[in-house]
C-alpha positions as CSV (number, residue, x, y, z in Angstrom):
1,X,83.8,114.2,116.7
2,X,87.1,111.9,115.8
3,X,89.7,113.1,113.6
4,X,90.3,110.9,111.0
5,X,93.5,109.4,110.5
6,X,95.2,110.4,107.4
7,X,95.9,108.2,104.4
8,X,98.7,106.6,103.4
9,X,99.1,108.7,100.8
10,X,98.9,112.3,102.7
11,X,101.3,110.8,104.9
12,X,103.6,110.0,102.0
13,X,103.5,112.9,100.8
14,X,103.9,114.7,103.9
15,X,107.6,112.2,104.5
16,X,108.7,113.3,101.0
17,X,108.0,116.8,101.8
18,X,109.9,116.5,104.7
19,X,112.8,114.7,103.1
20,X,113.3,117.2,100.8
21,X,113.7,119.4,103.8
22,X,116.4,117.1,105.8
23,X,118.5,116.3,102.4
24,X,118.4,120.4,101.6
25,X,120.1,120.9,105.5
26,X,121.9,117.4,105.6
27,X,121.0,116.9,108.7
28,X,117.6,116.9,111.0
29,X,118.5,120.4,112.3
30,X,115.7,122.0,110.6
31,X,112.9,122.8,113.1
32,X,109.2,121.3,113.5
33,X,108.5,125.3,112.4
34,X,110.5,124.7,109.4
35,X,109.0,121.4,108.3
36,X,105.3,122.5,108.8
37,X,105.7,125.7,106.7
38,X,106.9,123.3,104.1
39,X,104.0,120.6,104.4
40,X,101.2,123.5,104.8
41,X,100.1,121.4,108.0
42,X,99.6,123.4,111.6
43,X,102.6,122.0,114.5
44,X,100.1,120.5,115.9
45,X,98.5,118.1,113.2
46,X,102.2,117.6,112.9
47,X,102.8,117.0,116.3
48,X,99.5,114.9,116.3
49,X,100.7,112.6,113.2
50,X,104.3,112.3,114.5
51,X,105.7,111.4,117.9
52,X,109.3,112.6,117.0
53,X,110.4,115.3,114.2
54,X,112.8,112.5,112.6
55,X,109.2,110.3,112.7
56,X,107.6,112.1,109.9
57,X,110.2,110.0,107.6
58,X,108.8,107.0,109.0
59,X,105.9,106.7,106.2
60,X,108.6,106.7,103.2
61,X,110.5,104.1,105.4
62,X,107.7,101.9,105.9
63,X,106.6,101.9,102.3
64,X,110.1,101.4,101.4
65,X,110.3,98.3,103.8
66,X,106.7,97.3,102.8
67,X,107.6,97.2,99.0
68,X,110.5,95.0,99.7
69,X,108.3,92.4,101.3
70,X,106.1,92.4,98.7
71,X,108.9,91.8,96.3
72,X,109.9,89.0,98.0
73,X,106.8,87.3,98.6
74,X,106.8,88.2,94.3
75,X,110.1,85.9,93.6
76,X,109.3,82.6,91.8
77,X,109.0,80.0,94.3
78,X,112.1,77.5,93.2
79,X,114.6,80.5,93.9
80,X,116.6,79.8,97.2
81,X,116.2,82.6,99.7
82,X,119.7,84.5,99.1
83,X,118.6,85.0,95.6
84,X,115.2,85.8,96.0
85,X,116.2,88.6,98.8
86,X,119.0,90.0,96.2
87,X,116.0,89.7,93.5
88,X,113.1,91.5,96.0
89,X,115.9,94.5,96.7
90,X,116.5,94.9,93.1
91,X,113.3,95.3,92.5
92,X,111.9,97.4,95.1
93,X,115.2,99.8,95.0
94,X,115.8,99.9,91.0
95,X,115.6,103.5,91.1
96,X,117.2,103.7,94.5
97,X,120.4,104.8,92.7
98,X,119.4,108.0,91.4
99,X,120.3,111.4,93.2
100,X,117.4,112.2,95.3
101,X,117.1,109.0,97.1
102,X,121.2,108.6,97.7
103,X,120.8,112.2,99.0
104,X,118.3,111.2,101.6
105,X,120.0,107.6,102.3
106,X,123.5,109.7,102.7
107,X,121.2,112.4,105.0
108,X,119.7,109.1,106.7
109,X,123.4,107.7,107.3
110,X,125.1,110.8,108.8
111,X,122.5,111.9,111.1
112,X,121.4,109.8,114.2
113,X,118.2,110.7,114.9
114,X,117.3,110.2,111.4
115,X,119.2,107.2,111.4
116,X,117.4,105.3,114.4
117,X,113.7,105.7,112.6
118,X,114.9,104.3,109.4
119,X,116.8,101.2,111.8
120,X,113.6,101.1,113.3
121,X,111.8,101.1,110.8
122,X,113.4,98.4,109.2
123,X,113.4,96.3,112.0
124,X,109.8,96.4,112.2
125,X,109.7,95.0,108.2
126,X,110.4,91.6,110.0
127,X,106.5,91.0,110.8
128,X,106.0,92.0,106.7
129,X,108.4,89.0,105.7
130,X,107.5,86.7,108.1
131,X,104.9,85.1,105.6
132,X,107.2,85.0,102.7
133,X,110.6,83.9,104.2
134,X,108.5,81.4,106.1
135,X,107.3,79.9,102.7
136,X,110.3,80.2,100.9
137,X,112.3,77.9,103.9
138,X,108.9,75.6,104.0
139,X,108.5,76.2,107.6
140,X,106.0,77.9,110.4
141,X,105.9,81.6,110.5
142,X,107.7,81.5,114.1
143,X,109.8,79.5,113.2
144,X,113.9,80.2,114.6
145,X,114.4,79.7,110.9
146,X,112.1,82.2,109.7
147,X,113.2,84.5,112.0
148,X,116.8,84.2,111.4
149,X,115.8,84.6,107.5
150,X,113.7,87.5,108.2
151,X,117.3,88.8,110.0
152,X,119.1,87.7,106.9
153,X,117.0,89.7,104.5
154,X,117.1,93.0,106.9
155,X,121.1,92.7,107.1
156,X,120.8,92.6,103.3
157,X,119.1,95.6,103.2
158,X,120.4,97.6,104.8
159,X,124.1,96.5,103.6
160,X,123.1,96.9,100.2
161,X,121.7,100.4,100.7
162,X,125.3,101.2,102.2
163,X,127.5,100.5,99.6
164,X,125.1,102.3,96.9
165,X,125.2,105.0,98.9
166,X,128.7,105.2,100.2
167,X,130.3,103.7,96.9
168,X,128.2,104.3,94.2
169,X,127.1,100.8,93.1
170,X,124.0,99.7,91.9
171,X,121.1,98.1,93.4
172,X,122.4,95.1,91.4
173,X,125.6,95.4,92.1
174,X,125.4,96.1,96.0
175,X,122.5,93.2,96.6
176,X,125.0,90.9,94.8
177,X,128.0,91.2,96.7
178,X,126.4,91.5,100.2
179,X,124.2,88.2,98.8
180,X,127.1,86.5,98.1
181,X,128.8,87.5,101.6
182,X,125.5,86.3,103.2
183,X,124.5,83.3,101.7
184,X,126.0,80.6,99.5
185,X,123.2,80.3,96.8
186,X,123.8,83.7,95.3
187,X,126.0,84.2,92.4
188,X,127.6,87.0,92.0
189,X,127.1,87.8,87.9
């Protein structure tokens, strides 16, 4: 008989589990051992679910990422798309400020391993805002336009998630400034 995948939902809860576990040590050192006595699941479901130890973020990543194109597809249709990517990131990280998820962003940031799921990760959004930077511009989905905007709104992200981690600003505030540094159309206030 097939084992059933898990849902999303077991496997976001599994992530944050994990999380907890990577922000407590600072770093991915904590063992596959360590991480399954935390989750309750045996190494090898583990194993099974996750190619990589540093993979078993990849669910909180990809809801992450998958929020923020939702957001953006979300943004009024008249708002150019600097504003609308500041507006999406605002939304989908307005309680990416407080203390647990700057803990894991500044555990994410430091360590490597952990470092290259969540660039992978958000590399992979681009397929996720495809549709909507492709509508915003007014142009095909493969388009080199939509494709650079899709670049422009990753960039942005992970900018933004930078500077609120490594200086303390706001959503707001960090989506603003590296708006403004990306595009034209965004004001700063």
């Amino acid at each position: 008989m097939a084992r059933r995948a898990p849902d999303e939902e077991t496997l976001l809860g599994v992530a944050r589990t994990c999380a907890e576990v990577f922000v407590a040590a600072g770093d991915s050192s904590p063992t596959v051992a360590t991480l399954v006595a935390a989750t309750g699941m045996s190494e090898r479901t583990f194993h099974r679910w996750f190619p990589t130890k540093p993979d078993c973020l990849r669910p909180l990543f990809d809801a992450g990422n998958q929020a923020y194109a939702a957001a953006l597809g979300a943004q009024p249709a008249d708002l150019p798309l600097g504003e609308a990517l500041v507006a999406a990131f605002v939304a989908t990280n307005a309680d990416g400020s407080d203390a647990t998820s700057r803990a894991l962003m500044r555990t994410v940031f430091g360590d490597l391993a952990l470092r290259r799921v969540w660039l992978e990760a958000s590399y992979a959004t681009t397929a996720a805002l495809r549709p909507a930077v492709a509508a915003r511009l007014g142009v095909d989905e493969h388009a080199v336009a939509t494709t650079v905007g899709c670049g422009q709104a990753i960039v942005l992200a992970i900018a933004a998630l930078t500077h609120v981690v490594e200086d303390g600003l706001t959503a707001h505030e960090a989506a603003a400034a590296v708006g403004a540094a990306l595009f034209a159309d965004v004001r700063t206030q």
